[in-house]
GUKOL-468844 format. One line per 4 residues: number of its first residue (from 1); their letters; for each residue x, y, z of C-alpha. Coordinates in Angstrom, 1 decimal. Each point is the difference from the previous one (the first is absolute). Last residue first. Example, Ala and Ser with C-alpha at 12.3 -4.5 7.8 and 13.67 -1.06 7.14 Angstrom:
// GUKOL-468844
2> sa> 13.7,-1.1,7.1 | -1.4,-3.4,0.7
END
This chain:
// GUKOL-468844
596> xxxx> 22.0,-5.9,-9.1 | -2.6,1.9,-1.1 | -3.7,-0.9,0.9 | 0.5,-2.4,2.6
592> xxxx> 2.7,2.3,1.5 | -2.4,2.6,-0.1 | -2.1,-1.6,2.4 | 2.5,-1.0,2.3
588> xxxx> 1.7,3.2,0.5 | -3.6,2.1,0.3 | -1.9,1.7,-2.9 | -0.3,3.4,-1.0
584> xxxx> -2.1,0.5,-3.4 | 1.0,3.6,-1.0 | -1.7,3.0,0.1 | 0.7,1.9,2.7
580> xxxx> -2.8,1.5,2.9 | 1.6,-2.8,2.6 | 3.0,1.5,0.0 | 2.9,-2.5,-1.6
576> xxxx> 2.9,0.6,2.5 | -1.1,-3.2,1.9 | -0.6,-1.6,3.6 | -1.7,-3.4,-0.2
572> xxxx> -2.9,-2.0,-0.1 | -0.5,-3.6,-0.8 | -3.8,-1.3,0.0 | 0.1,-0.7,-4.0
568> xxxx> -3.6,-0.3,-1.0 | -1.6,-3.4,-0.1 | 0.2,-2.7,-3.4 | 3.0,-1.3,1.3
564> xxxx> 2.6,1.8,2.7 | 3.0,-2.1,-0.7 | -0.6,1.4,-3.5 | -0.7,-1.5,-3.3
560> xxxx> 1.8,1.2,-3.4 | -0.6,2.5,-2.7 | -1.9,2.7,2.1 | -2.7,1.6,-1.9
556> xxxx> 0.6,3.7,0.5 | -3.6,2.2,0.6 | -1.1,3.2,-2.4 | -2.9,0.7,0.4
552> xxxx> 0.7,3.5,-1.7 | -2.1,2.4,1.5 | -0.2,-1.7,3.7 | 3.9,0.0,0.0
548> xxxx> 1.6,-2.3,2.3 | -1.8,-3.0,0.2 | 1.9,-2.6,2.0 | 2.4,-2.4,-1.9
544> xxxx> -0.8,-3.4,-1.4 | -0.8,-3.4,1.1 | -0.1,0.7,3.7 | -0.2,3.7,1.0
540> xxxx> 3.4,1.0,-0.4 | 0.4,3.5,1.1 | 2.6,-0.7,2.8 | -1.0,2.3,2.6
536> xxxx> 2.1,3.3,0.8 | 0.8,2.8,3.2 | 1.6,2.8,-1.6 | 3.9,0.6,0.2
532> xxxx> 1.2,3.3,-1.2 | 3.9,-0.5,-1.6 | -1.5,1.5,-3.0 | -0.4,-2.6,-3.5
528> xxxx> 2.2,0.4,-2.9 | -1.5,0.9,-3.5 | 0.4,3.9,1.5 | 3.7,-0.1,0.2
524> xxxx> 0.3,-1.1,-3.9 | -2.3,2.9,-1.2 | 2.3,2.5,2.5 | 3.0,-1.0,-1.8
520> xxxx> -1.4,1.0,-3.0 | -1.3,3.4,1.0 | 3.5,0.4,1.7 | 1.6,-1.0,-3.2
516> xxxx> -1.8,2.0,-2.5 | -2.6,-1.0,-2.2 | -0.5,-0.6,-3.7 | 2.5,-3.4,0.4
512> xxxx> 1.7,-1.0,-3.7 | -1.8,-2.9,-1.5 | 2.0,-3.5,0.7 | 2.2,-1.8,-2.4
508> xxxx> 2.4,-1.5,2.2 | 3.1,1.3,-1.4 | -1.5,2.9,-1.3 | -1.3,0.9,3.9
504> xxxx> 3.3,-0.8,1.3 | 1.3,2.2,-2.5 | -1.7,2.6,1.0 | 0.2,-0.5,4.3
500> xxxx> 3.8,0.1,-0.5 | 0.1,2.9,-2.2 | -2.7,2.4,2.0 | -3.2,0.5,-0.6
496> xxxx> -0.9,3.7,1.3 | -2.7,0.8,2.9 | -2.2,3.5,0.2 | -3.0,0.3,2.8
492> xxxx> -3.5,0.0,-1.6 | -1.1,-2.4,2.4 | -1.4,-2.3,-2.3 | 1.1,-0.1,-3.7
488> xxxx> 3.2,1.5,1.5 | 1.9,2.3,-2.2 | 2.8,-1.3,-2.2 | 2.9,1.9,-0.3
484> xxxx> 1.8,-1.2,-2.7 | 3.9,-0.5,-0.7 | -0.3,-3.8,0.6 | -2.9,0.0,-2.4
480> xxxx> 2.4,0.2,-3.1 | 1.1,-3.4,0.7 | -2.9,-1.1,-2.3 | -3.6,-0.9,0.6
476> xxxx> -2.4,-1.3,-3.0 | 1.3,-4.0,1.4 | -1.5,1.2,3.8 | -3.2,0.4,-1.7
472> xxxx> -2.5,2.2,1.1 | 1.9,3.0,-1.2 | 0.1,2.6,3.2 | -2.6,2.8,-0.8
468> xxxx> -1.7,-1.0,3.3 | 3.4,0.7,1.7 | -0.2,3.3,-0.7 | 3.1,1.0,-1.3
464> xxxx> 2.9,2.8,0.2 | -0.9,0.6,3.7 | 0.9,2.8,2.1 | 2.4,-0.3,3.0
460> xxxx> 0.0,1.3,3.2 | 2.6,-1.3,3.0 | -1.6,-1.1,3.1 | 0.6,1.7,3.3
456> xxxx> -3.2,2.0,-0.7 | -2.1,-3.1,-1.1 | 0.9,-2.0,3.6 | -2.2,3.2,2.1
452> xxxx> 0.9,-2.2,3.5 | -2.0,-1.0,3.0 | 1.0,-1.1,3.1 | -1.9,-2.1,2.5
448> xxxx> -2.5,1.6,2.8 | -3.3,-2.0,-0.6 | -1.6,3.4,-0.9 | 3.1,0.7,-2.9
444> xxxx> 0.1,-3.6,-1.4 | -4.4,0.9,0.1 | 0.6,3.2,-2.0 | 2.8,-1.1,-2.7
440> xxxx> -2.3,-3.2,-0.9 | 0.5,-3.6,1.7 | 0.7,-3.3,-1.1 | 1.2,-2.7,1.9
436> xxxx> 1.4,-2.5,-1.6 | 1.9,1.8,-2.9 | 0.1,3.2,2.1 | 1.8,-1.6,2.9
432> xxxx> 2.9,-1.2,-3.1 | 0.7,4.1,0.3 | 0.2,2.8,-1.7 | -3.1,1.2,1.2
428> xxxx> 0.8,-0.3,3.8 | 2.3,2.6,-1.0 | 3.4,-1.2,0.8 | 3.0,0.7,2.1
424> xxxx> -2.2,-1.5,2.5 | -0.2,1.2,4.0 | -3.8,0.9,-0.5 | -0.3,-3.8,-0.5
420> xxxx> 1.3,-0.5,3.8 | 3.0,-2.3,0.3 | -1.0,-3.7,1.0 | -1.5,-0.2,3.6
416> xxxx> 1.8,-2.6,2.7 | 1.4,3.2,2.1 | -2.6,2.2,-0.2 | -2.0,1.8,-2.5
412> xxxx> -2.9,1.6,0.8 | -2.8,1.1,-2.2 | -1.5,3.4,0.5 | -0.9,1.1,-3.5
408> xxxx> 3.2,2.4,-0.5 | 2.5,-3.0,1.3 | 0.6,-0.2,3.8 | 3.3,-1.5,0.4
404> xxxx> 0.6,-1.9,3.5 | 1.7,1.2,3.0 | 0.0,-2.3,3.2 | 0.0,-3.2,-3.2
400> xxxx> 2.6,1.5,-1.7 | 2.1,1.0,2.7 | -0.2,-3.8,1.4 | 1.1,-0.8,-3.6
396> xxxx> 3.2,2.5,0.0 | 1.0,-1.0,3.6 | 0.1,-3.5,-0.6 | 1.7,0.7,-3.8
392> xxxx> 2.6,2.5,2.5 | 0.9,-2.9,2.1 | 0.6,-2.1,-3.0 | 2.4,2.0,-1.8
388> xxxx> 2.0,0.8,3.1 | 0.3,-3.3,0.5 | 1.2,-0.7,-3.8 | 1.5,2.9,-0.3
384> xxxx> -1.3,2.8,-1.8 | 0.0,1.7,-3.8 | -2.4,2.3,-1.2 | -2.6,-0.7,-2.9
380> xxxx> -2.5,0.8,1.8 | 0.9,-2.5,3.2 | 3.1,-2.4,-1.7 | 0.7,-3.2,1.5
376> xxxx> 1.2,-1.6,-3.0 | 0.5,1.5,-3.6 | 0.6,-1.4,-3.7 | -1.5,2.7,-1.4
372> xxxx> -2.5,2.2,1.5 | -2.3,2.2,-2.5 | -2.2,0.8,3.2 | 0.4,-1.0,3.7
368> xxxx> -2.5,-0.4,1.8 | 1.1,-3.1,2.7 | 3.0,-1.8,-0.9 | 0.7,-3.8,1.2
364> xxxx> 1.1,-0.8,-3.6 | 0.9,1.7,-3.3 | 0.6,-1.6,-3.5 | -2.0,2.6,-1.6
360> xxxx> -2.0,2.5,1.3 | -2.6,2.0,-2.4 | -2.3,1.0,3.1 | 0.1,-0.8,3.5
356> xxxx> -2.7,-0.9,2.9 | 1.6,-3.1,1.1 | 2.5,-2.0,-0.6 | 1.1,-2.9,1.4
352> xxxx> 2.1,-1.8,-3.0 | 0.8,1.1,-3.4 | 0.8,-2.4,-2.9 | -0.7,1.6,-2.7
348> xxxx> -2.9,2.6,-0.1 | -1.3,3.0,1.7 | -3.0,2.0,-1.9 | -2.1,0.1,2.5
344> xxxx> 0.5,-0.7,3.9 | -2.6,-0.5,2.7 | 1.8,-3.1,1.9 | 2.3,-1.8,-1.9
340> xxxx> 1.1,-3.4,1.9 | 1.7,-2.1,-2.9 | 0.8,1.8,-3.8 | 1.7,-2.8,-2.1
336> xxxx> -0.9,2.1,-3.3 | -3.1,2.2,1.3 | -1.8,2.8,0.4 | -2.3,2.4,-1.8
332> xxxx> -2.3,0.3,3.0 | 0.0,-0.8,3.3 | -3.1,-0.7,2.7 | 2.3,-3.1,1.5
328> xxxx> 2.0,-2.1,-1.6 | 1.7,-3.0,2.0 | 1.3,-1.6,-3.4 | 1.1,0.9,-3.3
324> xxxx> 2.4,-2.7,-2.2 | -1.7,2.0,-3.4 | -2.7,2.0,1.2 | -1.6,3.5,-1.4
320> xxxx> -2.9,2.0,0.2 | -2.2,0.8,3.3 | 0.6,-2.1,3.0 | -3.0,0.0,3.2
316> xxxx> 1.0,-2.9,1.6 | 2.7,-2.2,-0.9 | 1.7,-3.1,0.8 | 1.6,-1.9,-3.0
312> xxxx> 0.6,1.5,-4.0 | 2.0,-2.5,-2.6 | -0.7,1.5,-2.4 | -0.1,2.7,-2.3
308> xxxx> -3.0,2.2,-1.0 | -1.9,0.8,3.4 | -2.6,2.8,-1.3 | -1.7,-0.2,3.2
304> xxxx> -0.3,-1.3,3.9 | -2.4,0.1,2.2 | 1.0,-3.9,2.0 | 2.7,-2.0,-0.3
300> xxxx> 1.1,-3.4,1.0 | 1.0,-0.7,-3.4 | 0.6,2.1,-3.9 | 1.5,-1.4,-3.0
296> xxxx> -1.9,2.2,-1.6 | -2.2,3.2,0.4 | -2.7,1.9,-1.9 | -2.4,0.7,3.1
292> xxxx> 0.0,-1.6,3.2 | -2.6,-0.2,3.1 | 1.5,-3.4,0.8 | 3.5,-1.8,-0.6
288> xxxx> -0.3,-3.7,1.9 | 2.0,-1.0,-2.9 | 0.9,1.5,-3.6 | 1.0,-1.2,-3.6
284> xxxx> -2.2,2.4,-1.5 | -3.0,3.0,1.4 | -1.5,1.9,-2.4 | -2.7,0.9,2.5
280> xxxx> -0.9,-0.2,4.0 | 0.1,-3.1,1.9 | 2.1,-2.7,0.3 | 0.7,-3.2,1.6
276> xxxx> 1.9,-2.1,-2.1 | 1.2,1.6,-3.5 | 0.8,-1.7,-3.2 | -1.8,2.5,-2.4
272> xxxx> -1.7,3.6,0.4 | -2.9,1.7,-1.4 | -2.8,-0.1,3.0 | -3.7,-1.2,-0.6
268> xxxx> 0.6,-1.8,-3.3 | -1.4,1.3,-2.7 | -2.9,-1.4,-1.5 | -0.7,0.0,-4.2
264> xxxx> -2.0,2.6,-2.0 | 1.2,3.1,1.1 | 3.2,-1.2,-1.6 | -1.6,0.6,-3.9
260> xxxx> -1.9,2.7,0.4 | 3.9,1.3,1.3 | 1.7,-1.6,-2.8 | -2.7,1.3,-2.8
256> xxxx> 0.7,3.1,1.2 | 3.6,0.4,-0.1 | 0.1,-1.8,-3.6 | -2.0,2.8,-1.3
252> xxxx> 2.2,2.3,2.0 | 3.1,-1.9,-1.6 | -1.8,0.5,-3.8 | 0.2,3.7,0.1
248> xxxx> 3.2,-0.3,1.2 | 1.3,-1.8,-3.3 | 3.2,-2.0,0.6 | -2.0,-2.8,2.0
244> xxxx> -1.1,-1.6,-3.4 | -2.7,-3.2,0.9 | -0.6,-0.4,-3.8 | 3.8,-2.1,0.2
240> xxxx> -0.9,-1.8,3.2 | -2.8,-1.7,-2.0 | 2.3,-1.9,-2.2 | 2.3,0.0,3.1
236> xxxx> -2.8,-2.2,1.4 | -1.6,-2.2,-2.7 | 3.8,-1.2,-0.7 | 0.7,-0.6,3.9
232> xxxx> -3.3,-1.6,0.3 | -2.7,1.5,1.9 | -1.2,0.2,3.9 | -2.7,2.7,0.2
228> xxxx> 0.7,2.0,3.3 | -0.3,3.6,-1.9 | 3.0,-1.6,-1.8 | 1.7,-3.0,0.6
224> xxxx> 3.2,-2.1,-1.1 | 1.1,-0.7,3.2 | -1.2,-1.4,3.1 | 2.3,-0.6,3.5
220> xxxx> -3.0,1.5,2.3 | -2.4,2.6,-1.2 | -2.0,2.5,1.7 | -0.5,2.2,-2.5
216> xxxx> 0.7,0.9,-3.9 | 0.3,2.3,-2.0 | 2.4,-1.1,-2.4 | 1.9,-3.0,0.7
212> xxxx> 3.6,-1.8,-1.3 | 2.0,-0.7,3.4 | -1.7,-1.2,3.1 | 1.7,-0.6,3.0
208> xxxx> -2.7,1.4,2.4 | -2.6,2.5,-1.2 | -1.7,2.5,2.3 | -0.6,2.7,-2.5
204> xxxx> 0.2,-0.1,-3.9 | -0.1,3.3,-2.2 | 2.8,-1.8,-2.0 | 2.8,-3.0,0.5
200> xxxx> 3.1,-1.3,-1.0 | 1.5,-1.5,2.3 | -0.9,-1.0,3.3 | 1.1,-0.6,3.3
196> xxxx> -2.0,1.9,2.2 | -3.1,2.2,-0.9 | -1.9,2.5,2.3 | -0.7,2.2,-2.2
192> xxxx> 0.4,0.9,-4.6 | 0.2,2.8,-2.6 | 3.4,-2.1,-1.1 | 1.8,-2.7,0.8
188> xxxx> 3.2,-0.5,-2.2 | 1.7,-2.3,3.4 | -0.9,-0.3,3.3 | 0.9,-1.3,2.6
184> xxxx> -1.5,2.0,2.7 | -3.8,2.0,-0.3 | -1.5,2.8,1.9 | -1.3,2.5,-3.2
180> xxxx> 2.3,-0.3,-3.7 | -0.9,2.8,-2.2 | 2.7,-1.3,-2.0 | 2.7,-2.7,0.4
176> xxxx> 3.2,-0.8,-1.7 | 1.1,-2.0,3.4 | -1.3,-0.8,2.9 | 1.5,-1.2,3.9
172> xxxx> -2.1,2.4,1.8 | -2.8,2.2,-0.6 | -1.7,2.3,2.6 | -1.1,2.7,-2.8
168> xxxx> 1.0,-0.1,-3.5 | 0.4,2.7,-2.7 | 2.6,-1.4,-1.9 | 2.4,-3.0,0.4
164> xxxx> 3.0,-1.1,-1.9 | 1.6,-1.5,3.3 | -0.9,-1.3,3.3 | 1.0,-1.2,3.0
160> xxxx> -2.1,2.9,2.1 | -2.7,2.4,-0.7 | -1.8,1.2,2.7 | -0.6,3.1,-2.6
156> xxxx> 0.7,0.2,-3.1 | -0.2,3.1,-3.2 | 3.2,-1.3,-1.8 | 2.4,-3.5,0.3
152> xxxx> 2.7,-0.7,-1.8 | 1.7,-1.7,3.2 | -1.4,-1.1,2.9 | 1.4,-1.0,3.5
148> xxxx> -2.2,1.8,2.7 | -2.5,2.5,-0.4 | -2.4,2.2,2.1 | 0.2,2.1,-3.1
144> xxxx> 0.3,0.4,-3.9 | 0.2,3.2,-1.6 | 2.8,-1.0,-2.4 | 2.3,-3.3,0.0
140> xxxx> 2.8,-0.8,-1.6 | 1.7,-1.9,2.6 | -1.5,-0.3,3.7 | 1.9,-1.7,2.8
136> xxxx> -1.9,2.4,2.5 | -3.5,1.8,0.7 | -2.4,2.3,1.5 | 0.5,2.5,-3.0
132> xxxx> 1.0,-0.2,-3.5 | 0.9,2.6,-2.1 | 3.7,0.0,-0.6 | -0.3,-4.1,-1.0
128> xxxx> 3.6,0.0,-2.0 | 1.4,-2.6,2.5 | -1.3,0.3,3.4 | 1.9,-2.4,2.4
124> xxxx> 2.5,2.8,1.4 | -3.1,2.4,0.8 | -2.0,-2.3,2.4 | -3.0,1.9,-0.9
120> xxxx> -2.4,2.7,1.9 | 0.3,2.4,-2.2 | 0.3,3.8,0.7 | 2.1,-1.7,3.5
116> xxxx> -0.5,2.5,2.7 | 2.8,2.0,1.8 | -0.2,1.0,3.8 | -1.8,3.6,0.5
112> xxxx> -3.6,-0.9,-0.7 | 0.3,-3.1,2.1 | 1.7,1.0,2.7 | -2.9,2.5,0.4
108> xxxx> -2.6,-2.4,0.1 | 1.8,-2.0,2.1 | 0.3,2.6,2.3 | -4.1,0.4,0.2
104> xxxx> -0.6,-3.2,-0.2 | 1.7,-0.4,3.5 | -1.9,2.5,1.9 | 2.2,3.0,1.0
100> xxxx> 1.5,0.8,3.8 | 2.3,-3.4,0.4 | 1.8,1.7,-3.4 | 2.1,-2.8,-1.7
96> xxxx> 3.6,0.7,-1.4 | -0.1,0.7,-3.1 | 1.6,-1.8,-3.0 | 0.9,1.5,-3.6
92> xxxx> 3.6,-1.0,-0.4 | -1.0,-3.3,1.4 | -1.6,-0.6,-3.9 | 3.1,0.3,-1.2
88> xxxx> 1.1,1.6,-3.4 | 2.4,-0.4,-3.1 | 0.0,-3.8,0.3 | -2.6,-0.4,-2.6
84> xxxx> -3.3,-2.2,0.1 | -1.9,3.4,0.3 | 1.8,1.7,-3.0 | -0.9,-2.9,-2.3
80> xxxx> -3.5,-0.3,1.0 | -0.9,3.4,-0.4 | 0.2,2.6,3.2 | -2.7,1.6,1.6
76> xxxx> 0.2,2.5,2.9 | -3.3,0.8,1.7 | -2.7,2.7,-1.0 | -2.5,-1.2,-1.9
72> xxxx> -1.1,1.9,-2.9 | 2.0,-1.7,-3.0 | -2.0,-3.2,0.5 | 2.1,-2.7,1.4
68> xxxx> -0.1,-3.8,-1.4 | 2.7,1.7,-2.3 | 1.5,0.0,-3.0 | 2.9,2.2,-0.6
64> xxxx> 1.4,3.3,-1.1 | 3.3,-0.3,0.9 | 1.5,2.5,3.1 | 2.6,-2.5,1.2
60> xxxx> -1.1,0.0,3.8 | -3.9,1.1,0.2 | -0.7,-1.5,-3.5 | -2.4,2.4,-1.6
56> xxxx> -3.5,-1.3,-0.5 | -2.1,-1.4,-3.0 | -2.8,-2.2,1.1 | -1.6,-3.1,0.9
52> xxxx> -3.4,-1.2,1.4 | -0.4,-3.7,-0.8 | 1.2,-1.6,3.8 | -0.2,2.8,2.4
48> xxxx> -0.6,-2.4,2.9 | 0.3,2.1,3.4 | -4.4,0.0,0.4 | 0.3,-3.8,-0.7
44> xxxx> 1.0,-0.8,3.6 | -2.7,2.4,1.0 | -2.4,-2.1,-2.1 | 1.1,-2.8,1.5
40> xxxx> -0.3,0.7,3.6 | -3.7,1.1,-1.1 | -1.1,-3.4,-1.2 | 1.9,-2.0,2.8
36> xxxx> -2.4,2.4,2.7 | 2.5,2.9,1.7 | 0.8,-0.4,3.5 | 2.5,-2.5,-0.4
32> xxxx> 0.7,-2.1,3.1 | 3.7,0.8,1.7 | 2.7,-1.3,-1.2 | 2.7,-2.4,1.4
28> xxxx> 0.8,-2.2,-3.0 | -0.9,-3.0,1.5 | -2.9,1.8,2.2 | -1.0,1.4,-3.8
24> xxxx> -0.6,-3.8,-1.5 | -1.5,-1.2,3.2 | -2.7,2.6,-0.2 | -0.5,-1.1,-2.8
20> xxxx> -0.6,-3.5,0.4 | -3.1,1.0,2.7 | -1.5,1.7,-2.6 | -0.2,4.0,-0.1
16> xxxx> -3.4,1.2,-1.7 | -1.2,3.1,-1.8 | -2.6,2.8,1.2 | -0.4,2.6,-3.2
12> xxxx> 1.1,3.4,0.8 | 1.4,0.8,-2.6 | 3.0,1.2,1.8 | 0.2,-0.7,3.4
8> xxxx> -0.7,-3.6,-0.6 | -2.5,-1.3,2.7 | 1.4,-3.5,1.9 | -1.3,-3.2,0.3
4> xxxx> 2.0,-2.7,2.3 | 0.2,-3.2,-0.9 | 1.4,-2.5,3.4 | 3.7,0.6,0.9
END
């Protein structure tokens, strides 16, 4: 089929179909979306309550838990432990399906009365790691999420392989690390981006095995450097010594100087490594993978995010996840040798044509089911023949398509639609949506999402102590500071300093944090670029970089000679950078003349 353009019925933005996609959904037999890729995604993201937890009543052994699941909505919610038990069935909840109602409607409703997981983990591989969420094979481990395989780790997220690491964000393979933004192999890097393989390292973004620097950028197999100086290894620790990370007051001085510092040197157009054929941002090890954003290990794939673990083959439209996943289609939140999933979330290991179902776990050839283990052929969560089973799917989709949901705004969702956002157990405000796309209480209400009050299913604490009248030093702070509440220096919100995090921070000598987690978290999330795509020129202009800032005249003088002489670069390209930001942008070839 030739390119078709189509108008999204959301934003409503026109948006292309390519010829290659339309072979994509003919092999899976699904209709075009009707929703642009940006929109399908925030949806997706809409029923991804990653960082919002609480304290709610296990429905089955009547704990008080944590929970994904405020306190107000309505549903049965069991902790981890009670929904891995054998002490229920999700087929003791099934319904047989109503011809006269619109199929969102009953899954809605299935939903709400078949059990939810508080946490989505795989319970048995959790070893003392109560408050983690979006994860499995963790030990020791507290508030970290979207996690695989880490162990003494607090206050992560994408996080996998790792160990001894604190407040990091889409990390993997690191260990004793701090602060730590997009980076693998790592080991004691602190307050730094975009690094791989190195060791011992400060305020330093986009280095490559480096070990020994302080502040510095774009360097390749160096050590011994700080602020890019090279110096000997007895000039360097000499100055390392005056360079004392345990006082806060000097890690914002140190902040500064690092960005002044980057803004100074060119960036390459995407961040990514070892790819063929790609296009988006933070893109590794992939092939023929385009419009992506954080993902690994990822080919013959197109709109996909937040892809952790490889290897990942085949899909359109696939939110969070991997690991031996293939044939995904507008899901969520799924993986682990997951083939043919159709608008799922939260459905993992090893399940097999499913579509539109929710926490299922080693399930095949079911259609909306919810908290299904281990089931085949099963129509919400009820349990068929094989023939009989597929007879009714036919039935079931043509249904869909003669009666669609109409959502409050007038968008319809047929057979081939995710699940409608108004559908969410979440506020839209809970949710990762928010992170990307940002809206307030009144326009999540206009555009027809949920909106939740978080603060009145929070508990209410006072602080003990500002954290402005913290001791600067970490060395003037005692254990006495694990029985303080300390009150945010930005938000206001209260946060303690637990045990773990303490004597990691002794250990390493680094100043105690003066904001929360969230607000912390938040810093890190706001270094990374958006998945928005701009149209981009490589800003090499010869000899030295375009001018950039008519104030400062400041222009980059390129270290080596390019295949483009003393004219500007002609290359252009599709980037995250916008062009109002202020770094120097410079195409593949380019910056590997200056870097590599």
């Amino acid at each position: 089929m030739t390119q078709q353009t189509k108008q999204c019925q959301n934003c409503p933005q026109e948006f292309q179909i390519e010829p290659e996609d339309f072979l994509f959904y003919q092999k899976i037999q699904v209709p075009a979306p009707t929703f642009c890729p940006e929109c399908r995604m925030q949806r997706r993201l809409a029923f991804r309550n990653e960082r919002e937890l609480y304290k709610r009543k296990c429905d089955l052994c009547g704990e008080m838990k944590v929970s994904n699941f405020s306190p107000v909505w309505p549903g049965l919610v069991y902790c981890p432990k009670c929904w891995w038990s054998d002490k229920w069935s999700a087929k003791d909840y099934a319904k047989n399906y109503d011809f006269s109602r619109s199929f969102f409607e009953q899954f809605n409703e299935l939903r709400k009365s078949t059990p939810q997981m508080g946490l989505y983990v795989s319970y048995s591989t959790m070893i003392n790691s109560d408050f983690c969420h979006m994860a499995d094979d963790l030990k020791n481990c507290y508030l970290v999420t979207h996690a695989n395989n880490n162990e003494d780790c607090a206050y992560a997220s994408a996080l996998t392989f790792s160990k001894d690491c604190y407040d990091v964000l889409s990390c993997a393979k690191c260990e004793s690390s701090y602060e730590l933004l997009e980076s693998a192999g790592c080991y004691k890097a602190y307050f730094s981006e975009d690094c791989t393989d190195c060791v011992n390292v400060y305020f330093s973004k986009n280095l490559i095995n480096c070990n020994d620097c302080f502040s510095c950028v774009n360097l390749r197999h160096k050590k011994y450097h700080i602020f890019n100086q090279p110096y000997s290894k007895e000039e360097y620790f000499k100055k390392l010594k005056g360079l004392h990370i345990g006082s806060y007051k000097n890690i914002q001085e140190f902040k500064t100087q690092a960005r002044e510092l980057r803004l100074k040197y060119p960036v390459k157009y995407i961040h990514g490594l070892k790819n063929v054929n790609v296009s988006g941002d933070y893109i590794y090890n992939s092939k023929n993978a385009l419009y992506c954003y954080r993902a690994v290990g990822i080919e013959n794939s197109k709109h996909c995010q937040f892809i952790t673990l490889k290897p990942v083959s085949d899909c359109y439209d696939y939110t969070e996840w991997g690991n031996n996943a293939s044939l995904i289609y507008e899901s969520l939140n799924t993986g682990m040798g997951v083939n043919n999933s159709k608008f799922n979330h939260q459905s993992w290991e090893n399940c097999r044509n499913i579509e539109y179902t929710c926490l299922c776990i080693s399930s095949s050839d079911s259609f909306g089911c919810i908290s299904l283990q281990n089931g085949r052929y099963c129509i919400l969560n009820k349990q068929y023949a094989k023939s009989e089973y597929e007879a009714l799917r036919e039935k079931i989709i043509n249904q869909m398509n003669a009666m669609p949901y109409i959502d409050k705004k007038g968008r319809i969702y047929k057979y081939g639609e995710f699940f409608p956002p108004e559908t969410s157990p979440w506020g839209y405000n809970e949710t990762t949506a928010n992170e990307f796309f940002p809206l307030d209480r009144k326009q999540i209400e206009a555009a027809g999402y949920n909106w939740i009050d978080i603060a009145l299913y929070k508990g209410s604490y006072q602080p003990t102590i500002k954290a402005k009248d913290l001791p600067d030093d970490i060395k003037n702070i005692n254990d006495s500071i694990l029985n303080e509440i300390i009150e945010c220096e930005k938000c206001l919100k209260v946060f303690r300093v637990i045990k773990q995090e303490f004597d990691f921070y002794k250990k390493e000598s680094i100043a105690l944090p003066r904001k929360c987690p969230d607000c912390r978290y938040l810093e890190r999330f706001n270094k990374m670029n958006l998945p928005r795509l701009y149209s981009g020129k490589c800003q090499c202009a010869g000899q030295m970089s375009e001018l950039k800032d008519q104030i400062s005249d400041f222009r980059y003088q390129n270290t080596a000679s390019h295949f483009h002489g003393k004219e500007h670069c002609p290359n252009e390209f599709e980037t995250t950078y916008a062009p109002e930001r202020p770094e120097i942008v410079y195409c593949e070839k380019c910056y590997q003349e200056e870097v590599v």
